[in-house]
C-alpha positions as a Markdown table, in Angstrom:
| # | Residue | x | y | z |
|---|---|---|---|---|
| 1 | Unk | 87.6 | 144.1 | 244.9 |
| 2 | Unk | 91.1 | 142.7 | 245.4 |
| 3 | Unk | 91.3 | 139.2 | 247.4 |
| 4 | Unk | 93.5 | 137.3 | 248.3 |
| 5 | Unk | 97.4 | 138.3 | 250.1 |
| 6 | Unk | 97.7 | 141.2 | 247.5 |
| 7 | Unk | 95.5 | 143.8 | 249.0 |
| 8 | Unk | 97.4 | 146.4 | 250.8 |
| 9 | Unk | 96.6 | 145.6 | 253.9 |
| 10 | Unk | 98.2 | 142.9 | 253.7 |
| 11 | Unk | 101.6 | 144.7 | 252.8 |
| 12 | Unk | 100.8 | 147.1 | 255.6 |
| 13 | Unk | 100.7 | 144.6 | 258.1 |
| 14 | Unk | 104.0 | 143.1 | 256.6 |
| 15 | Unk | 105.8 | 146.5 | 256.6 |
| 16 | Unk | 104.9 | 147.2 | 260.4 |
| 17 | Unk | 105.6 | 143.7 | 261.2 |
| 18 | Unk | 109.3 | 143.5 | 259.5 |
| 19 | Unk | 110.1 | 146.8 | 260.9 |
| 20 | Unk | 109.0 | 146.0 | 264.5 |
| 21 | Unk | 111.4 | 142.7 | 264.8 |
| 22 | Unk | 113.9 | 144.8 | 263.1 |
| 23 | Unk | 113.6 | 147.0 | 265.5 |
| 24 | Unk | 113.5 | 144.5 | 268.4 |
| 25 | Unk | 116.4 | 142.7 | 266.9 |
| 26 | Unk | 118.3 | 146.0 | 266.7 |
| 27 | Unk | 117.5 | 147.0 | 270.6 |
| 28 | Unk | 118.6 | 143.3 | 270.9 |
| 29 | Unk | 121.9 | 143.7 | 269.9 |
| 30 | Unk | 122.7 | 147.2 | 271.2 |
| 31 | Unk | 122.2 | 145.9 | 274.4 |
| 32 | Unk | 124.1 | 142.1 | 274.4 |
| 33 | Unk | 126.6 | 142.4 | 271.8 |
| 34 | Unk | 129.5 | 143.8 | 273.4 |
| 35 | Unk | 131.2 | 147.4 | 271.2 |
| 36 | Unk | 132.9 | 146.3 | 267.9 |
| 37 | Unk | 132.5 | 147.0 | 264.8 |
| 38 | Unk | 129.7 | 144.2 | 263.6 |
| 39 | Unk | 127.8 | 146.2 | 266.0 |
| 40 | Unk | 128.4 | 149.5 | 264.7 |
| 41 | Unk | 127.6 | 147.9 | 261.6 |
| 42 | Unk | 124.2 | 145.6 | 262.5 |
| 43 | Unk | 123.0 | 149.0 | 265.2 |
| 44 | Unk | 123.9 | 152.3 | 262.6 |
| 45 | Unk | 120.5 | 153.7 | 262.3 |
| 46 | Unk | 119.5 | 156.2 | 259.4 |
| 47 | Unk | 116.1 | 158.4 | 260.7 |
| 48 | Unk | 114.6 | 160.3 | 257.4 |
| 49 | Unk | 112.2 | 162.8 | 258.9 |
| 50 | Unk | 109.0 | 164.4 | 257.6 |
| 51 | Unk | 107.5 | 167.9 | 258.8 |
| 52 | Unk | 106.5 | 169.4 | 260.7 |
| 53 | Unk | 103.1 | 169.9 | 258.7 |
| 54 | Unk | 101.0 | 172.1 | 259.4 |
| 55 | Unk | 97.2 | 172.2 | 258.8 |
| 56 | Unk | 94.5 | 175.4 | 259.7 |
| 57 | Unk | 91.2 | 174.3 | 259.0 |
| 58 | Unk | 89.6 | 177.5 | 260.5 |
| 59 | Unk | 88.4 | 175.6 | 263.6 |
| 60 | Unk | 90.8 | 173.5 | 264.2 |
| 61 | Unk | 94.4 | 174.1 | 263.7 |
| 62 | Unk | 97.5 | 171.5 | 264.4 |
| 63 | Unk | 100.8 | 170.7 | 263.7 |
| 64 | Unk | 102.8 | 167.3 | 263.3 |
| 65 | Unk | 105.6 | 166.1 | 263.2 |
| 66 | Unk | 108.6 | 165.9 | 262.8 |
| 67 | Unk | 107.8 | 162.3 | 262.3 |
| 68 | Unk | 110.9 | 160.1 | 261.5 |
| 69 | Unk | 111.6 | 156.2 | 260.7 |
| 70 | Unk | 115.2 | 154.7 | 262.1 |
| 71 | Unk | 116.1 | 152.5 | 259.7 |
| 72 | Unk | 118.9 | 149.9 | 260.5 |
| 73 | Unk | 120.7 | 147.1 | 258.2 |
| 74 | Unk | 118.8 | 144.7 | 260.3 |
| 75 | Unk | 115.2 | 146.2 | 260.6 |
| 76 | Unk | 115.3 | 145.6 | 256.3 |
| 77 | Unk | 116.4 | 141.9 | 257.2 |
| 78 | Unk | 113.0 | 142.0 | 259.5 |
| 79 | Unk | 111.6 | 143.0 | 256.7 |
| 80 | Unk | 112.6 | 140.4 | 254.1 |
| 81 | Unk | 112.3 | 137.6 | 256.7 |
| 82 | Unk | 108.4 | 138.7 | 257.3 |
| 83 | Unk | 107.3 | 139.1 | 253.7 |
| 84 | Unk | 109.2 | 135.3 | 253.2 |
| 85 | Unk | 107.2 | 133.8 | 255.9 |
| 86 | Unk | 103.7 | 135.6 | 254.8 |
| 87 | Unk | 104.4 | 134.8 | 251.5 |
| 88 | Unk | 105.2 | 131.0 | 252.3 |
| 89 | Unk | 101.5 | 130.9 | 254.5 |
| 90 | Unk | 99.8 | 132.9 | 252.1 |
């Protein structure tokens, strides 16, 4: 069994935490920074989406999506500031 900071979960938890400041630091700036073009640049989102997927188990039958992921110039720099800083106490 894997030990130590390279099991997945701990990448998990440092993908969902780099994307989540990202994100906040992205809302952050929409909001303060006044309309120029460092915001367009820092606040230009790119949302891949997946599905919708559809499943039909004979019971039970559901559909989901379309999920989708905004992904900003500064929710990647969330994400390289929260592997540095698990790396560094791991």
């Amino acid at each position: 069994m894997a030990s130590g900071p390279h099991r997945p979960g701990f990448y998990i938890g440092v993908l969902i935490a780099g994307f989540l400041a990202g994100g906040f630091l992205t809302a952050f700036l929409q909001r303060w920074m006044p309309e120029s073009a460092a915001r367009a640049f820092f606040t230009t989102t790119v949302t891949p989406t997946f599905g919708p997927v559809s499943a039909n188990l004979l019971v039970l039958h559901f559909t989901l999506g379309p999920v989708g992921l905004n992904v900003s110039l500064l929710s990647l720099v969330g994400l390289v500031l929260a592997y540095l800083i698990a790396r560094s106490l791991f």
